[in-house]
Backbone as a printed PyTorch tensor [residue, N CA C, xyz], in Angstrom:
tensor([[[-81.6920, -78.4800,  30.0430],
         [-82.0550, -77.0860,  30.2410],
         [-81.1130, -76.4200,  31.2470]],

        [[-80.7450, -77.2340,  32.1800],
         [-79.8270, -76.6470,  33.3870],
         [-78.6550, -75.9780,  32.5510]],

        [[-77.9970, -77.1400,  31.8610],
         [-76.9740, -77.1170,  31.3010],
         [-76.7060, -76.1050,  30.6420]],

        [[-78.0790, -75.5720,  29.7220],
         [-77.9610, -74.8040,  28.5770],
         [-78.0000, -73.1200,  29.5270]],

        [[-78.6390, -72.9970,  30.7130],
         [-78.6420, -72.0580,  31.6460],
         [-77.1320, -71.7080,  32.0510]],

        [[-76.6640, -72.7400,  32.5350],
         [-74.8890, -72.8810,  33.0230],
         [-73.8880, -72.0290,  31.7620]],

        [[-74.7540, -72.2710,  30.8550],
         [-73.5340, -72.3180,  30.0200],
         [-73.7740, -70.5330,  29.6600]],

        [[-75.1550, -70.4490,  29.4910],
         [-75.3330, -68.6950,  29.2140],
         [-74.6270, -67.8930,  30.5590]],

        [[-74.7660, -68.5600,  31.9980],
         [-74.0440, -67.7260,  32.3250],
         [-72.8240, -67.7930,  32.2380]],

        [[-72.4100, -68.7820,  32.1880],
         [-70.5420, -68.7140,  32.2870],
         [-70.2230, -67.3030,  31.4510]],

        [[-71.1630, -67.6050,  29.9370],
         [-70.6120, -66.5320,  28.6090],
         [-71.0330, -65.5640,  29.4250]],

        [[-71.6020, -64.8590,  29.9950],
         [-72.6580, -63.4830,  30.6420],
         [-71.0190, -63.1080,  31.4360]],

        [[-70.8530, -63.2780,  32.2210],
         [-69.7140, -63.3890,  33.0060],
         [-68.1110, -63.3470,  32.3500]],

        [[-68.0550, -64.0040,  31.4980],
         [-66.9380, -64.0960,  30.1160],
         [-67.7110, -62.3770,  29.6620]],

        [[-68.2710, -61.9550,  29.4720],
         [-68.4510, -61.0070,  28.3880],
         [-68.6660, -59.4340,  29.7850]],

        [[-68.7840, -60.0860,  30.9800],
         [-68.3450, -58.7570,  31.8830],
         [-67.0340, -58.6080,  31.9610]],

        [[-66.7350, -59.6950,  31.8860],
         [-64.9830, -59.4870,  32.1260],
         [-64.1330, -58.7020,  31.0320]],

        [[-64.7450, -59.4950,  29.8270],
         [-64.7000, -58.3160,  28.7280],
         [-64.5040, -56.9540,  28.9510]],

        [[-65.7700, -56.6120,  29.4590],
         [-66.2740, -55.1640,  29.5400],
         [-65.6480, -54.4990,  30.3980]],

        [[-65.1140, -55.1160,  32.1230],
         [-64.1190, -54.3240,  32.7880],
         [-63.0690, -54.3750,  32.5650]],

        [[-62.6990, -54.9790,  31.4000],
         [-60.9820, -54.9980,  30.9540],
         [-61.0480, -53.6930,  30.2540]],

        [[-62.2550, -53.7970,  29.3610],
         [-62.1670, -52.4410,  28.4620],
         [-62.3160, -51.3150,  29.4350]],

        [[-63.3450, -51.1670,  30.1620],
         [-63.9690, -50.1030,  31.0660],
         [-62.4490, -49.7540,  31.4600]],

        [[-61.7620, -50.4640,  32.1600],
         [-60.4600, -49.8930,  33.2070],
         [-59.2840, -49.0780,  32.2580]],

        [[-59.5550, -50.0770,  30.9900],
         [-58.3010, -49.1930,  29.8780],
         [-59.1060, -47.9110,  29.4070]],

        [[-60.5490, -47.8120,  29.6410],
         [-61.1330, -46.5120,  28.5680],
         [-61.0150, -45.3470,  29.8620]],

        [[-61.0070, -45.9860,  30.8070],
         [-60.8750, -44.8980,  32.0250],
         [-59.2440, -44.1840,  32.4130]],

        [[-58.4950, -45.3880,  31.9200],
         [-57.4990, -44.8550,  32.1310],
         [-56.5210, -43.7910,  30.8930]],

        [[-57.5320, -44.0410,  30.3610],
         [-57.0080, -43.0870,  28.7470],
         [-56.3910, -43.7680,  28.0650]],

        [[-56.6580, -44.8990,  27.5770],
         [-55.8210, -45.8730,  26.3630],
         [-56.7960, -45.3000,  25.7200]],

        [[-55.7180, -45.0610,  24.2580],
         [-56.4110, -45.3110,  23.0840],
         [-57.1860, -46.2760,  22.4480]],

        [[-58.3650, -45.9050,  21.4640],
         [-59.1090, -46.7870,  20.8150],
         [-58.0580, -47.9730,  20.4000]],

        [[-57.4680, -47.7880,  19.9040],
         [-56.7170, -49.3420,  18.9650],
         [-56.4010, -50.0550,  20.2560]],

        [[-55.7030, -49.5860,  21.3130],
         [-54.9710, -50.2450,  22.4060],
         [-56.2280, -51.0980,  23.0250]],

        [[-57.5690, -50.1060,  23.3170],
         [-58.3720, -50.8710,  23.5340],
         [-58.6280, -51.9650,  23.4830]],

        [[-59.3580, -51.8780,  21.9170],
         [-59.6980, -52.6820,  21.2650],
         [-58.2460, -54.2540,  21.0810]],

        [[-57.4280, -53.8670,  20.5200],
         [-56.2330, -55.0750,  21.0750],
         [-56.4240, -55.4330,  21.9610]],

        [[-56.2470, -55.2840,  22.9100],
         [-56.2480, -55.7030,  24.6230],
         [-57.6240, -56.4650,  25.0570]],

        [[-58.7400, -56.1240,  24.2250],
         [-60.1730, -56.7960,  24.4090],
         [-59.9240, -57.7020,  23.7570]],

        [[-59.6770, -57.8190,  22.6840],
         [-59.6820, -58.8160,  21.7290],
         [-58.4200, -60.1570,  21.8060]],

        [[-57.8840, -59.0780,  22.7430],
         [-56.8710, -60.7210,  23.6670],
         [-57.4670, -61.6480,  24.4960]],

        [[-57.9080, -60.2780,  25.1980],
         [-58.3880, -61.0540,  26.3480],
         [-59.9690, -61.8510,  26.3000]],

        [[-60.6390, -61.8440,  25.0490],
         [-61.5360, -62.2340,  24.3620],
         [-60.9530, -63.7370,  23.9940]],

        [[-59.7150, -64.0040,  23.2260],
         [-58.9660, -65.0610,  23.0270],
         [-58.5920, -65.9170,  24.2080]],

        [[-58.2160, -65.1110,  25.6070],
         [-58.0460, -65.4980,  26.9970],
         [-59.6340, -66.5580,  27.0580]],

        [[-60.3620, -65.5650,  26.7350],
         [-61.7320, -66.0840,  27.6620],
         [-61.9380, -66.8600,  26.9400]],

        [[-61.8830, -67.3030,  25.4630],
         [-62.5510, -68.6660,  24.4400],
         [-63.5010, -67.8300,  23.6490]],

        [[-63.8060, -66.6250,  23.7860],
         [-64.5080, -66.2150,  22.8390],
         [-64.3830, -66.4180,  21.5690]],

        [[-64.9860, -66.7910,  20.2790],
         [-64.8260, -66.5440,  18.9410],
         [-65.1100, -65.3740,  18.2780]],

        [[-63.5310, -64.6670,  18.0000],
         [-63.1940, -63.7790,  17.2010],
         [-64.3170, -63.6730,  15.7650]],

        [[-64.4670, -64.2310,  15.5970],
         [-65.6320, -64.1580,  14.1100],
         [-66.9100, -63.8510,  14.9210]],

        [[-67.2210, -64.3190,  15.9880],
         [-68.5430, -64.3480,  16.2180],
         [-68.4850, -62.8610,  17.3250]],

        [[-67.7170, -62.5230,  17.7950],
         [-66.9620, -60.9940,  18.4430],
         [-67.3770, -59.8740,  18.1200]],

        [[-68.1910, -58.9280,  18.7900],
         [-68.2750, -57.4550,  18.2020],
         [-68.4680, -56.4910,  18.9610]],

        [[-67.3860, -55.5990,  18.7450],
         [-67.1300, -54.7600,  19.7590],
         [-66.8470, -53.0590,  19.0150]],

        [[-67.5030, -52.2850,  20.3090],
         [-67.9470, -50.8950,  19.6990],
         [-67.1540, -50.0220,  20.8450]],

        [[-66.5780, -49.2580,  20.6570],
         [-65.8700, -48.3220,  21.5460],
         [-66.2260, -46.8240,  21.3070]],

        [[-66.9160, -46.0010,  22.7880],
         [-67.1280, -44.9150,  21.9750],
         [-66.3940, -44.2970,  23.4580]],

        [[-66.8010, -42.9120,  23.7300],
         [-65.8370, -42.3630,  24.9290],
         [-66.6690, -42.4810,  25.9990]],

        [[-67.9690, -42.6700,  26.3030],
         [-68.4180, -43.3730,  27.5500],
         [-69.1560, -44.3640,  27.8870]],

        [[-68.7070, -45.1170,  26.5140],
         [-70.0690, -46.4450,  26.5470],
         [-68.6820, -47.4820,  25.4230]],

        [[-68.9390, -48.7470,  25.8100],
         [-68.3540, -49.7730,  25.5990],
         [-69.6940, -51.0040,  25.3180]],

        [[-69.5000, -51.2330,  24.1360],
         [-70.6850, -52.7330,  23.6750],
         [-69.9920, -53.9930,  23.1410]],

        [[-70.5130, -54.6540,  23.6380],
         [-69.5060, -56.3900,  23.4300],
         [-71.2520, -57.3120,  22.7300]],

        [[-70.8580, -57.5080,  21.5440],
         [-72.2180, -58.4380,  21.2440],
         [-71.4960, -59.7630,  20.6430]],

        [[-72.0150, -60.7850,  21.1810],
         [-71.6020, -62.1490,  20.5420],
         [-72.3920, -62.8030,  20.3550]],

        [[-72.2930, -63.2030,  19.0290],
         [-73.5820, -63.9470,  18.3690],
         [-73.4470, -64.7840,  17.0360]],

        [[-73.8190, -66.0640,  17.3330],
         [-73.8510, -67.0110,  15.6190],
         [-75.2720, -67.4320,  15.0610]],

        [[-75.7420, -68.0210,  14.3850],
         [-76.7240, -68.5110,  14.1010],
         [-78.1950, -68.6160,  14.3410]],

        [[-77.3640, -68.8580,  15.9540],
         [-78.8840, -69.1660,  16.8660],
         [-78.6590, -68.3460,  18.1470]],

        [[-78.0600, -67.8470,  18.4920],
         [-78.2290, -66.8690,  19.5470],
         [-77.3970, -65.6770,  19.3100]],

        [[-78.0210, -64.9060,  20.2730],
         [-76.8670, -63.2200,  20.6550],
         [-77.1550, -63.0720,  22.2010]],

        [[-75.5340, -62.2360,  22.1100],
         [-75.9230, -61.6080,  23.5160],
         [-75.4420, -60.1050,  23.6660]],

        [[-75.8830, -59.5450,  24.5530],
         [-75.1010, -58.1320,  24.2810],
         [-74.9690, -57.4500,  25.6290]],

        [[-73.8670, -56.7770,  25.4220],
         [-73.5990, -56.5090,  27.3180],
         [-73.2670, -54.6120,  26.9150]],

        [[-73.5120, -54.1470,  27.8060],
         [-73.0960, -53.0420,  28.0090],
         [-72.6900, -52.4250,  28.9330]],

        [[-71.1720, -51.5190,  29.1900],
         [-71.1130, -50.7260,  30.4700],
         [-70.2420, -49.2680,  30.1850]],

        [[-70.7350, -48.4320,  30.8870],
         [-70.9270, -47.4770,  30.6940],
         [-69.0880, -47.0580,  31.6990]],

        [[-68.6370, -46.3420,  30.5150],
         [-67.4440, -45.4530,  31.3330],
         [-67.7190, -43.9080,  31.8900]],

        [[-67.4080, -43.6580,  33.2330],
         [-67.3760, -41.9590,  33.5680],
         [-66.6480, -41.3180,  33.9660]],

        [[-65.5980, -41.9850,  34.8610],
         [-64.2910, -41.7890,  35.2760],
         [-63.7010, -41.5410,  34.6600]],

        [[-62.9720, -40.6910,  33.5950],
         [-61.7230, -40.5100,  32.6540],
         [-60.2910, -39.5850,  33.2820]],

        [[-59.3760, -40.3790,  33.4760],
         [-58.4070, -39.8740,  33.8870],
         [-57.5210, -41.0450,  33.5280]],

        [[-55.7300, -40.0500,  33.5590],
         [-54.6060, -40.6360,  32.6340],
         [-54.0210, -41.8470,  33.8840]],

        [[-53.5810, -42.7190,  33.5580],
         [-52.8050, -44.0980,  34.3970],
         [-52.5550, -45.1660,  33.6310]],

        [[-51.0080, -44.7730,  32.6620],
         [-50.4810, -45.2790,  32.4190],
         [-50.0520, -46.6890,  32.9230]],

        [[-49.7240, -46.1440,  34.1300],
         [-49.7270, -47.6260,  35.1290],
         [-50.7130, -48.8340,  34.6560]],

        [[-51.7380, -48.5860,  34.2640],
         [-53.0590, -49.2840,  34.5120],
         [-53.0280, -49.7180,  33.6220]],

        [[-52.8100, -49.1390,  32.2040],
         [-52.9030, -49.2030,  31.0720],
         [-51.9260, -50.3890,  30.4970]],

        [[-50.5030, -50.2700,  31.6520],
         [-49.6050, -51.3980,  31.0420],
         [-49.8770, -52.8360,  31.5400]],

        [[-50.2590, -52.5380,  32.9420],
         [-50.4090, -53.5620,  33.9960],
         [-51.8160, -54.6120,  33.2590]],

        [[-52.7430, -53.9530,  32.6160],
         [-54.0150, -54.3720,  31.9830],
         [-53.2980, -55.5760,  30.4690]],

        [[-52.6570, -54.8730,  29.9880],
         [-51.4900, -55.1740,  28.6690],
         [-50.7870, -56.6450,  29.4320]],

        [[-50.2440, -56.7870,  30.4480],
         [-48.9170, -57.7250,  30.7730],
         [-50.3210, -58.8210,  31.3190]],

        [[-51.2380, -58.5090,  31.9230],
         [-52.2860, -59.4740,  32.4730],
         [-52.9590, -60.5100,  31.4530]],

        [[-53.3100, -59.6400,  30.0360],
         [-54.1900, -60.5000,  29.0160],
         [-52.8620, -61.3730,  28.4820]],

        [[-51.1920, -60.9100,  28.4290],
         [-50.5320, -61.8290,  28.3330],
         [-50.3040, -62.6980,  28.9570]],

        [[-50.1870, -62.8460,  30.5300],
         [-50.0750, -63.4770,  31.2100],
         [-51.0620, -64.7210,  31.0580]],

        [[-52.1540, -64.2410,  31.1350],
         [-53.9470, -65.0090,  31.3910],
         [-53.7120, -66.0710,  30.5100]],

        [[-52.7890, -65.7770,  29.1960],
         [-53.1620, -66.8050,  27.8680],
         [-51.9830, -67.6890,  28.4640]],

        [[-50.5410, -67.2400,  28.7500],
         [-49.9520, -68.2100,  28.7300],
         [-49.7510, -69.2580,  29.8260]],

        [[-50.3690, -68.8360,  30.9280],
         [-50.3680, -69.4890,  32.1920],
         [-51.8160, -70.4780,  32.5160]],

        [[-52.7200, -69.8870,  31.6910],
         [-54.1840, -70.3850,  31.5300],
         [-55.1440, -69.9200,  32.7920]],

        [[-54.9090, -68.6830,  32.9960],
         [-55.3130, -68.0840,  34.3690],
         [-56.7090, -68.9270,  34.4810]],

        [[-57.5040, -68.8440,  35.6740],
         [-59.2240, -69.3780,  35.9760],
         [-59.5900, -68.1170,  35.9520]],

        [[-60.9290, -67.9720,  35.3600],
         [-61.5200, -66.7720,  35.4540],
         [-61.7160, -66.0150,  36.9620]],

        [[-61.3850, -66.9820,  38.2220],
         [-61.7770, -66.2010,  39.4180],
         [-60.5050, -65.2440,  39.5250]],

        [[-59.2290, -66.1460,  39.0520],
         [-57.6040, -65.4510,  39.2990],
         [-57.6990, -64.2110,  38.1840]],

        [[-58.3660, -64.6610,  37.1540],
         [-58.3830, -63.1370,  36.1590],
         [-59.1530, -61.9850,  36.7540]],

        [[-60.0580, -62.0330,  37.3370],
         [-61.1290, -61.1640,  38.2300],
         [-60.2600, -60.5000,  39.0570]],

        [[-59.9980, -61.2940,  39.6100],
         [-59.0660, -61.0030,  41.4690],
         [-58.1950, -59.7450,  40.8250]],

        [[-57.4270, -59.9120,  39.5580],
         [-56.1550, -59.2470,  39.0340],
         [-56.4890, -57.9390,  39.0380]],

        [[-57.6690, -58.3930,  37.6710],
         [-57.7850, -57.0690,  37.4730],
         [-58.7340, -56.1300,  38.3070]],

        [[-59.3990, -56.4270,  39.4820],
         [-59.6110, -55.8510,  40.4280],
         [-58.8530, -55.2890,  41.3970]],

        [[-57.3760, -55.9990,  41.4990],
         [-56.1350, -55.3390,  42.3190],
         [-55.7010, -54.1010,  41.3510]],

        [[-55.7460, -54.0630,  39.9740],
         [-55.0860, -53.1210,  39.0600],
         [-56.4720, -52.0190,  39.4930]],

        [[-57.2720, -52.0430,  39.0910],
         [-58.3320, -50.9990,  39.1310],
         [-58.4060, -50.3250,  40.7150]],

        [[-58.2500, -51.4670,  41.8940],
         [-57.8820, -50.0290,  43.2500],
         [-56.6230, -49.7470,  43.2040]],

        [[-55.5260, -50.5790,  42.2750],
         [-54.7420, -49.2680,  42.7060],
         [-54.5260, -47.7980,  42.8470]],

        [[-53.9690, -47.1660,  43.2700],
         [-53.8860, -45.9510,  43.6090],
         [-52.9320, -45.1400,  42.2930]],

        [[-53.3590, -44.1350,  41.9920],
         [-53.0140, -43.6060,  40.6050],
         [-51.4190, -43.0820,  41.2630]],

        [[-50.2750, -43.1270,  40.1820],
         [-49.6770, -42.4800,  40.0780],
         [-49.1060, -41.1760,  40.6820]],

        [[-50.0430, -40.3470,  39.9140],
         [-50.2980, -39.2080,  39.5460],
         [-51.1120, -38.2620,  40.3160]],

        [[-50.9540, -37.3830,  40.9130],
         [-52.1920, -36.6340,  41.3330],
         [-52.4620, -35.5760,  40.4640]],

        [[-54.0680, -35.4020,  40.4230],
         [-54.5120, -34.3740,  40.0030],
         [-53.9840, -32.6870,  39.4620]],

        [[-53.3160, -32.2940,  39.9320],
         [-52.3530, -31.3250,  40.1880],
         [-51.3940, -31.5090,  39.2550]],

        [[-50.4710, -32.6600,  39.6630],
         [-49.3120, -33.3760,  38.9440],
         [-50.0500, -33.2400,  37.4510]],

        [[-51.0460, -33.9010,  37.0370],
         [-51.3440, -33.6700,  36.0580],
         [-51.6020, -32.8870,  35.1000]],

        [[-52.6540, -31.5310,  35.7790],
         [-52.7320, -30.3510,  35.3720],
         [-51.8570, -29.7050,  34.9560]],

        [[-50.2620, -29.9930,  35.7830],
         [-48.9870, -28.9960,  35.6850],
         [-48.1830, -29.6910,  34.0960]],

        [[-48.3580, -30.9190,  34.0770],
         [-47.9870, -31.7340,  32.9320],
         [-48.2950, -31.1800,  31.9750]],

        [[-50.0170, -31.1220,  31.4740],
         [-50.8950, -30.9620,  30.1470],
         [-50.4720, -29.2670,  30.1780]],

        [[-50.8120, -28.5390,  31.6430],
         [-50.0940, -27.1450,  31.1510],
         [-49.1280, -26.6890,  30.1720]],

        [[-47.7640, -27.5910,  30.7270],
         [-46.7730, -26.8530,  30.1350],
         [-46.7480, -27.8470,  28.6380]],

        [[-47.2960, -28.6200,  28.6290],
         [-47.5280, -29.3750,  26.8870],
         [-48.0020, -28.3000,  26.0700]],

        [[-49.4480, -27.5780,  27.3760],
         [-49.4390, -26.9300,  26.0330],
         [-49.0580, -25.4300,  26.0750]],

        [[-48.3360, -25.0810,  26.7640],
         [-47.0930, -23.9990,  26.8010],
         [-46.8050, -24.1180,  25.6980]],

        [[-46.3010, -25.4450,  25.7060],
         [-45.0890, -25.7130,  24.3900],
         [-45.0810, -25.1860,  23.6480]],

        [[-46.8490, -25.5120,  23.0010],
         [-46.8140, -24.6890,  21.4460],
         [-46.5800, -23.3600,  21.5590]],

        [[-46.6630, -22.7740,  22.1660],
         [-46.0340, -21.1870,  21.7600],
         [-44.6460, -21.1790,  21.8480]],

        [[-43.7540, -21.8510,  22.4100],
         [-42.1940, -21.9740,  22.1020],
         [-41.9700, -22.5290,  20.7530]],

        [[-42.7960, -23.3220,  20.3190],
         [-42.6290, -24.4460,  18.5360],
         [-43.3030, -23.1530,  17.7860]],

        [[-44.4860, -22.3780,  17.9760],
         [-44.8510, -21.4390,  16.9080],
         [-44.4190, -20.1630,  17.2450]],

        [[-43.0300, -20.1110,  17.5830],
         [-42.1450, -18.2410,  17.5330],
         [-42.4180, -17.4610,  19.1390]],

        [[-42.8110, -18.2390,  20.0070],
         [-43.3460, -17.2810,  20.9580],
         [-42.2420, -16.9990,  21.8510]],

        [[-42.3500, -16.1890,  22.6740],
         [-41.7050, -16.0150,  23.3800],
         [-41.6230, -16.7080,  25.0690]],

        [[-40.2280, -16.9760,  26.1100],
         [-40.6400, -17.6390,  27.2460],
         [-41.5230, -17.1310,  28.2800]],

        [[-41.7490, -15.7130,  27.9280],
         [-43.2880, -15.5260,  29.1410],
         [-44.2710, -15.2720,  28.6860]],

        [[-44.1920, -16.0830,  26.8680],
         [-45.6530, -15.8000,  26.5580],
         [-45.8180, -18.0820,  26.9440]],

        [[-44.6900, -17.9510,  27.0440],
         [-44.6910, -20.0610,  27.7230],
         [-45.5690, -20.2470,  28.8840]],

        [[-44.9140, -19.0160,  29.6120],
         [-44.8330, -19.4750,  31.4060],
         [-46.6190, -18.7330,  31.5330]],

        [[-47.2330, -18.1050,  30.8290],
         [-48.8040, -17.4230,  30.5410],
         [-49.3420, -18.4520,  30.0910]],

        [[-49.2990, -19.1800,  28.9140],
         [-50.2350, -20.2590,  28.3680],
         [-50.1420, -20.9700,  29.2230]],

        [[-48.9580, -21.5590,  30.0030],
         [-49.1410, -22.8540,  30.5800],
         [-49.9210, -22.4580,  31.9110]],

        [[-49.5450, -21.3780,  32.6940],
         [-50.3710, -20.9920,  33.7270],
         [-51.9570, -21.1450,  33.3150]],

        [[-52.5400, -20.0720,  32.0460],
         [-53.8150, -20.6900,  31.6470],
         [-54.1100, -21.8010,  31.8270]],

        [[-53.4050, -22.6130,  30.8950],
         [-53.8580, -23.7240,  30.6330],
         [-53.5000, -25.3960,  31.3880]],

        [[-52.8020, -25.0760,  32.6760],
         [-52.9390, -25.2830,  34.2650],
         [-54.6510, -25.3340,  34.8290]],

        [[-54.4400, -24.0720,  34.6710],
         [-55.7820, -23.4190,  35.7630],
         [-57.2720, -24.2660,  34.7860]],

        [[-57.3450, -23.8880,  33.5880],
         [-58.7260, -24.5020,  32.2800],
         [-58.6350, -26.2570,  32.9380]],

        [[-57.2320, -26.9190,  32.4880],
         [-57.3720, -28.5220,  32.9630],
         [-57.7550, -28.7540,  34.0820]],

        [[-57.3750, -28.4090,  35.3670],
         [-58.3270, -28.0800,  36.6860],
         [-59.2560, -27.9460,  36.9930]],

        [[-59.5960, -26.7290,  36.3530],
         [-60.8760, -26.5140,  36.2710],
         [-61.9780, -27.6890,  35.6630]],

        [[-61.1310, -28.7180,  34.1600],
         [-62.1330, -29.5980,  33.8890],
         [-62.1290, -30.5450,  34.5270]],

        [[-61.0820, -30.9870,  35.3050],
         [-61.1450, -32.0180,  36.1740],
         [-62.3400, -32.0650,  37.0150]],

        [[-62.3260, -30.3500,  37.9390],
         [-63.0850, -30.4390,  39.0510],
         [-64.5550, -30.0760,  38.8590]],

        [[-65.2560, -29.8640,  37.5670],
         [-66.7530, -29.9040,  36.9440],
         [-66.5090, -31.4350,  36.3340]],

        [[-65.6190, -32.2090,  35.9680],
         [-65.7920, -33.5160,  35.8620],
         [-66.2910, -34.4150,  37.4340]],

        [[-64.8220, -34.2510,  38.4860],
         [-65.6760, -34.7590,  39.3540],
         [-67.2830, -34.2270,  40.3990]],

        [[-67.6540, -32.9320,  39.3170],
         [-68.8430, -32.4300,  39.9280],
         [-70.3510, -33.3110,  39.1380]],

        [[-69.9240, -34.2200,  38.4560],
         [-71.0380, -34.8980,  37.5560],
         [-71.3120, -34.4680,  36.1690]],

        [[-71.1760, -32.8420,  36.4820],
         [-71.2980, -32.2500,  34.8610],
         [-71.2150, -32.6730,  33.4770]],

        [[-71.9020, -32.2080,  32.6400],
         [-71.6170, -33.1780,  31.4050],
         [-69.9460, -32.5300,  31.1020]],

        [[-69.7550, -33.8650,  30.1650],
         [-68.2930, -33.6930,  29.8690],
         [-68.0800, -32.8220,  28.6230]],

        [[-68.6060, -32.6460,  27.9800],
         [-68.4980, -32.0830,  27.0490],
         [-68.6470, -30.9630,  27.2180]],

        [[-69.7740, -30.1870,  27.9980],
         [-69.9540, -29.0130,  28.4060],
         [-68.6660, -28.4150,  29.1100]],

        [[-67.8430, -29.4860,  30.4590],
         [-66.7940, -28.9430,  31.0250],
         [-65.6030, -28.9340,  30.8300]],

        [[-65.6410, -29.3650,  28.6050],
         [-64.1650, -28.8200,  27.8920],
         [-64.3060, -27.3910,  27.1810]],

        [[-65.9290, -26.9390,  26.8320],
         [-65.8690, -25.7840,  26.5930],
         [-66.1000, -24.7450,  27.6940]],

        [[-66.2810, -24.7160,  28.7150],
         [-66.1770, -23.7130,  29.6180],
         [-64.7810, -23.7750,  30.1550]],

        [[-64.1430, -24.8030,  30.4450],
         [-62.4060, -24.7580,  30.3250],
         [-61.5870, -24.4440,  29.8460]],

        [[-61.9900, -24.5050,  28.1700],
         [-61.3980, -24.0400,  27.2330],
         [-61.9530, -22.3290,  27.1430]],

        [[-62.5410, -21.9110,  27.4730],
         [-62.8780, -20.4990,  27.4280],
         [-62.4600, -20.0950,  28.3530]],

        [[-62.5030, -20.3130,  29.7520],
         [-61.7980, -19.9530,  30.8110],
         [-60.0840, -19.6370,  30.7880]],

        [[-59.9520, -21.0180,  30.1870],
         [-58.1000, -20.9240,  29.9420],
         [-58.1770, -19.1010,  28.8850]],

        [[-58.8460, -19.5980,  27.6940],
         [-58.7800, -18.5580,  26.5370],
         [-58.7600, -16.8480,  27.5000]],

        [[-59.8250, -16.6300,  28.1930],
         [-59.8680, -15.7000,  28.8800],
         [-58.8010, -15.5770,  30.0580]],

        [[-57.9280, -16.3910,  30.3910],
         [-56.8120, -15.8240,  31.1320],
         [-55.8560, -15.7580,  30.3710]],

        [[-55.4810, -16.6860,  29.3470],
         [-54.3820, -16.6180,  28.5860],
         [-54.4890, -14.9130,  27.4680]],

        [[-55.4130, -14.5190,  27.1630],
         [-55.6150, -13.1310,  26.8090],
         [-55.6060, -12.1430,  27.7290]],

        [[-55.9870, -12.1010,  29.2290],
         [-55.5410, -11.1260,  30.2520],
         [-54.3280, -10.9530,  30.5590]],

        [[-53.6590, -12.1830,  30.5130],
         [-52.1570, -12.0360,  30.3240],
         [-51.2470, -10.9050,  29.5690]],

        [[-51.9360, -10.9950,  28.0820],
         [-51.3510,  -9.9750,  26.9580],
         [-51.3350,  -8.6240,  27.6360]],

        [[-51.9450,  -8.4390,  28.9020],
         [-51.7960,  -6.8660,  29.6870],
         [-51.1190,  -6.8140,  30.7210]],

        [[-50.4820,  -7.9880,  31.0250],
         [-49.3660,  -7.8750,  32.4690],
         [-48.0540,  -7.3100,  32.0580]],

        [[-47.5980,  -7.6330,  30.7760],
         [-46.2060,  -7.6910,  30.5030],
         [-46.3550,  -5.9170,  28.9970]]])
């Protein structure tokens, strides 16, 4: 009975590790496929069986269920943090390679990816905003526009990403603080059409 206790937790523990590998890539803005790859390595890292493996990715919830015959288990953790770190995203990538070929211990896999997750982003906030701005400047230079109808969208749409950042870190639902962003941007990027 001990034994059979030992062994559920080891997997319990195998299947968090799971979950903050995914959690750190869904926070850092990897895509679904990248995700999902990168779990499913590091699933191979941990001894999990791929057949017996099932995994659900949505944008703030992550589910890992493993189960054959005679048992299941199912873990869940919840993402809220969403912001871009590339950094994180690669560093997460070179680790599940590493883990397999070196045969990391699960305490040295922990330790890792707990050094990757405080690191310190890149990027600041700002930095970012000014990025996605002028991206989406762009499109009015690709669909005929003119350069101060560029240097207007991207100012909008500066000020809207900001803005969702800072009702993101206010708790707000997320969804709610892409359409009041997106209307906000909309309503400066149309006040604009009266400066010039």
């Amino acid at each position: 009975m001990e034994k059979t206790q030992h062994s559920e937790k080891l997997l319990l523990r195998k299947l968090d590790l799971l979950l903050r590998t995914g959690k750190l890539l869904m926070e850092s803005a990897a895509d679904t496929s990248r995700i999902m790859r990168n779990m499913k390595r590091t699933a191979a890292y941990l001894g999990l069986p791929d057949e017996h493996l099932h995994i659900y990715i949505n944008y703030n919830m992550l589910m890992v269920n493993l189960s054959d015959s005679e048992h299941s288990f199912s873990k869940f953790q919840r993402c809220e943090k969403h912001g871009i770190n590339m950094t994180a995203i690669s560093a997460v990538s070179k680790l599940s390679w590493r883990a397999i070929r070196e045969d990391y211990s699960l305490e040295r896999y922990e330790e890792e990816l707990e050094n990757i997750r405080s690191r310190k982003r890149n990027y600041a906030s700002w930095q970012v905003a000014v990025g996605a701005g002028f991206a989406c400047g762009g499109f009015c230079i690709q669909f005929g526009c003119d350069w101060p109808a560029f240097l207007y969208a991207s100012i909008a749409a500066i000020l809207g990403f900001r803005l969702r950042a800072v009702l993101n870190e206010l708790g707000s639902n997320h969804y709610m603080n892409i359409a009041v962003a997106a209307f906000v941007s909309t309503l400066l990027a149309w006040a604009s059409a009266f400066i010039s």
